[in-house]
C-alpha positions as a LaTeX table, in Angstrom:
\begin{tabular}{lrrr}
\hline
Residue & $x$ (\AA) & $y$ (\AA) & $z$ (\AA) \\
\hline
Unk1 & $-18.39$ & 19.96 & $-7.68$ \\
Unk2 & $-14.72$ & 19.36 & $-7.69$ \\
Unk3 & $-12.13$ & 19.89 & $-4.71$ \\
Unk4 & $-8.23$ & 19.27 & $-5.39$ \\
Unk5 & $-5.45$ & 20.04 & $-2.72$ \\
Unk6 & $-2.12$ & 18.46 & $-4.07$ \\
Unk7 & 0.95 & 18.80 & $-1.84$ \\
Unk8 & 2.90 & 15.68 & $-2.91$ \\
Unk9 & 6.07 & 15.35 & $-5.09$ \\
Unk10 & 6.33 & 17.34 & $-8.87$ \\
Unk11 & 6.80 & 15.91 & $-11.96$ \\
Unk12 & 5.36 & 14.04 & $-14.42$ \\
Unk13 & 3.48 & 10.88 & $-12.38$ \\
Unk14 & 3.10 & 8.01 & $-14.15$ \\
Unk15 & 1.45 & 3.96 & $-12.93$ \\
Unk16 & 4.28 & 1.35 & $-12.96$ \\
Unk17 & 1.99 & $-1.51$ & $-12.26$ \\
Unk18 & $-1.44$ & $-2.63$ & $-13.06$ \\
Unk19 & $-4.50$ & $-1.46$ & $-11.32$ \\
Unk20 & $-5.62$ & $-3.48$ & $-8.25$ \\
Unk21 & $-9.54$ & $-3.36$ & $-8.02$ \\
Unk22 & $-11.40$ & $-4.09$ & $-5.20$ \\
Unk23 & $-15.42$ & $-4.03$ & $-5.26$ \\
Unk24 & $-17.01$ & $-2.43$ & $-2.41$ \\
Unk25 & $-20.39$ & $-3.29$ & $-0.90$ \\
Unk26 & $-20.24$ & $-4.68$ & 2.17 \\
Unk27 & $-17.82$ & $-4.45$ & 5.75 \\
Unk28 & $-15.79$ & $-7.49$ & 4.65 \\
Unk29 & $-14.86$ & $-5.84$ & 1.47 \\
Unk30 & $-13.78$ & $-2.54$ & 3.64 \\
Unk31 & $-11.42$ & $-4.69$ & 5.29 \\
Unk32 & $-10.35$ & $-6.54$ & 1.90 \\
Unk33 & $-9.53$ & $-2.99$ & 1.04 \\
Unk34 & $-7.59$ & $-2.35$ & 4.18 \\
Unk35 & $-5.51$ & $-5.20$ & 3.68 \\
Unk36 & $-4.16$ & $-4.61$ & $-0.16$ \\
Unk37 & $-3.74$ & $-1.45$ & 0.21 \\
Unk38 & $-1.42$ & $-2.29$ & 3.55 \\
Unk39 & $-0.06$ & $-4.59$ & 1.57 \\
Unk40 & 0.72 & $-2.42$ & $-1.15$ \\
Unk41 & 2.31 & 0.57 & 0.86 \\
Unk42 & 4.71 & $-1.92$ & 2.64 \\
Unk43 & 6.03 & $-3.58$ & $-0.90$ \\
Unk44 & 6.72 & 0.39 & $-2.08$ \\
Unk45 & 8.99 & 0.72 & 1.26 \\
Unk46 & 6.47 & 2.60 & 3.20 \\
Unk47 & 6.99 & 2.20 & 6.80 \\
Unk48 & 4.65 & 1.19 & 9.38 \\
Unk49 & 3.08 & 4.89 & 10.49 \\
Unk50 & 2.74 & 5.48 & 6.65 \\
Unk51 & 1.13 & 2.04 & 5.96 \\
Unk52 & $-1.44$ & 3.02 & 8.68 \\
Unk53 & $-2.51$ & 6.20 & 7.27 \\
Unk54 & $-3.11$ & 4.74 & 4.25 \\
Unk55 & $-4.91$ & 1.96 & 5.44 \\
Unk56 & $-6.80$ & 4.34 & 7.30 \\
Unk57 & $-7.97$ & 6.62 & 4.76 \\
Unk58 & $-8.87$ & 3.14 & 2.96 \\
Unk59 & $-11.59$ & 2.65 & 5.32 \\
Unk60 & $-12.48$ & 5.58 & 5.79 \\
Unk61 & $-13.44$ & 6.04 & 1.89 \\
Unk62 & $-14.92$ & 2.17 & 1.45 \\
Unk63 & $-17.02$ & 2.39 & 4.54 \\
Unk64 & $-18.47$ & 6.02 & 2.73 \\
Unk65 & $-18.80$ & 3.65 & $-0.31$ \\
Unk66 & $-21.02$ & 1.09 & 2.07 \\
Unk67 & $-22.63$ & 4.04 & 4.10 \\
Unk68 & $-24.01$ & 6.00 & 1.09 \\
Unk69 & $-23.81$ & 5.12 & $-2.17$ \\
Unk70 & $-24.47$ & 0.86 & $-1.34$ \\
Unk71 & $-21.63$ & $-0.36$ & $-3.42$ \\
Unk72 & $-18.39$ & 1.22 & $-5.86$ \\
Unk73 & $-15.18$ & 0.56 & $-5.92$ \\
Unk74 & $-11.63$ & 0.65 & $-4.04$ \\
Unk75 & $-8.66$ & 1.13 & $-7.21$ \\
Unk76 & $-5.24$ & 1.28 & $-5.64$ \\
Unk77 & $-2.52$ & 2.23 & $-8.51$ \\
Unk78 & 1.42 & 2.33 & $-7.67$ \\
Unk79 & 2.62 & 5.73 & $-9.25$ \\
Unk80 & 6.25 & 7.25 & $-9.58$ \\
Unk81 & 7.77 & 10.11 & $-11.29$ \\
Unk82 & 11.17 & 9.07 & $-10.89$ \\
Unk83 & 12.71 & 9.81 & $-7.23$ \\
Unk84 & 9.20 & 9.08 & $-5.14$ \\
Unk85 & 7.09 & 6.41 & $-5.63$ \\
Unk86 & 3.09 & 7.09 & $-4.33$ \\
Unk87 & 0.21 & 5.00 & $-3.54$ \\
Unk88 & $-2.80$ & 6.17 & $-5.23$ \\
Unk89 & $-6.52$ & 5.35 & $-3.69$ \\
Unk90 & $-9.39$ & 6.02 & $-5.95$ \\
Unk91 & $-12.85$ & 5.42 & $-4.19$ \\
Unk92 & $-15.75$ & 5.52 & $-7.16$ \\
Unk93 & $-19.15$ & 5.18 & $-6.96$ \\
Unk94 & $-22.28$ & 5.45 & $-9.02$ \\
Unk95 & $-24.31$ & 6.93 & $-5.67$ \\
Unk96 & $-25.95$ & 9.54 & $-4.82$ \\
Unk97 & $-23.64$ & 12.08 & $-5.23$ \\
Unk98 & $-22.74$ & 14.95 & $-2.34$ \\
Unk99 & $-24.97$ & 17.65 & $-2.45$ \\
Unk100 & $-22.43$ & 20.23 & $-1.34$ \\
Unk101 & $-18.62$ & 18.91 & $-0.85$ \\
Unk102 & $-17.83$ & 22.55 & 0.85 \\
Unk103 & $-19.99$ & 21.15 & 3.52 \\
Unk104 & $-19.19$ & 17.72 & 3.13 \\
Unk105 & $-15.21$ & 18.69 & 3.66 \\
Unk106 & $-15.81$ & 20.70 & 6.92 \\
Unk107 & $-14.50$ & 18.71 & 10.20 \\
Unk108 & $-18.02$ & 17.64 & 12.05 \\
Unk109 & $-20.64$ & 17.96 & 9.29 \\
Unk110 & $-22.09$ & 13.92 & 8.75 \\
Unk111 & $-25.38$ & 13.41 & 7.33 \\
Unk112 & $-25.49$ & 10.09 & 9.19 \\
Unk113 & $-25.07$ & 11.23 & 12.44 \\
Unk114 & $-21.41$ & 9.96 & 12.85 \\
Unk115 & $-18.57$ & 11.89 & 14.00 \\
Unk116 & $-17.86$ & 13.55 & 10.66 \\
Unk117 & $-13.91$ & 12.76 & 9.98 \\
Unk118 & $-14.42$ & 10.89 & 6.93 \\
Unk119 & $-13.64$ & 13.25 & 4.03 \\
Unk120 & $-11.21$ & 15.89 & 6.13 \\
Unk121 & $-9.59$ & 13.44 & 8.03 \\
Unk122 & $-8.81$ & 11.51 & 4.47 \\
Unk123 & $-7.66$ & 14.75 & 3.35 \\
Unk124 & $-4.94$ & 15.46 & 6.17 \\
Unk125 & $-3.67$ & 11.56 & 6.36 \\
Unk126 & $-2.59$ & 11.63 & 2.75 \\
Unk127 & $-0.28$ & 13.92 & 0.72 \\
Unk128 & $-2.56$ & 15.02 & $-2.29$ \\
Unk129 & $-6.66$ & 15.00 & $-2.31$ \\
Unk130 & $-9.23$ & 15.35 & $-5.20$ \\
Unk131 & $-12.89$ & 15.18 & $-4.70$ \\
Unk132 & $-15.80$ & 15.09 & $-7.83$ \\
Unk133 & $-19.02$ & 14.46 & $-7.27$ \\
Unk134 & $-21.91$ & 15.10 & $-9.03$ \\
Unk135 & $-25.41$ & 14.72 & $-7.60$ \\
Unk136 & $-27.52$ & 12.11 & $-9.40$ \\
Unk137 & $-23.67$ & 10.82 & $-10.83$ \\
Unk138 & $-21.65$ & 9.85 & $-7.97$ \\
Unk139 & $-18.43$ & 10.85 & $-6.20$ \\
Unk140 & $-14.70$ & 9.88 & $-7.50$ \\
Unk141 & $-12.21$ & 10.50 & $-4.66$ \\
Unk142 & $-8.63$ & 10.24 & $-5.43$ \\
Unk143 & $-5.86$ & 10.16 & $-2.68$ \\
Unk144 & $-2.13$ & 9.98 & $-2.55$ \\
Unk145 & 0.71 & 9.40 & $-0.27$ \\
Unk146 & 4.08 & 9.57 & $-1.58$ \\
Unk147 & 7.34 & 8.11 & $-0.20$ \\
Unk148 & 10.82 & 9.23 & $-1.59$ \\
Unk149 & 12.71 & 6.30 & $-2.95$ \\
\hline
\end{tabular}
């Protein structure tokens, strides 16, 4: 199943920088996450409200990673296409997969009993949002926020 919602900037997007990889199987590497991803998003010129949303949407996506699929990875990628630079989170794992992401994307539905903002509220802190999973396969999700130079 695939879900895309892109709202950021146009143009051809391209990485300026390598890849920065972050393996995710546990609550300190959530916050490990967290903190380059911060990081990041404040050396692009994001300011602080930005740099929170992104770090939030982080966590959100690694602690899924812990919660139910036991361990993937975090890949934050600087992208630009010329006037606006984005950060780019990709959250993969080799898990379970999401039986339905229609459900999975509706504000309240959790299959372990939490408050169910994970996926949505991921979706409304960043800019663009793509979701594949396939059950048996895993889920990739890939989220951007984009800042104008």
């Amino acid at each position: 199943m695939h879900v895309r919602e892109a709202g950021g900037s146009a143009g051809p997007r391209r990485p300026v920088a390598e890849d920065i990889r972050i393996p995710v199987e546990s609550d300190s590497d959530i916050v490990a996450a967290r903190h380059r991803g911060r990081m990041l998003a404040e050396q692009l010129g994001f300011g602080k409200t930005d740099q929170t949303l992104i770090a939030t949407a982080i966590s959100e996506l690694a602690r899924n990673i812990v919660l139910y699929a036991s361990r993937g990875e975090i890949v934050l990628r600087q992208e630009t296409n010329g006037e606006s630079s984005a950060v780019t989170v990709i959250a993969r794992d080799a898990g379970p997969g999401i039986l339905s992401v229609e459900q999975a994307m509706r504000e309240g539905f959790s299959t372990s009993r939490s408050l169910g903002l994970g996926l949505p509220g991921v979706r409304r802190l960043m800019d663009d949002f793509e979701i594949i999973s396939r059950v048996g396969h895993g889920t990739t999700v890939t989220a951007k926020k984009w800042h104008r130079s």
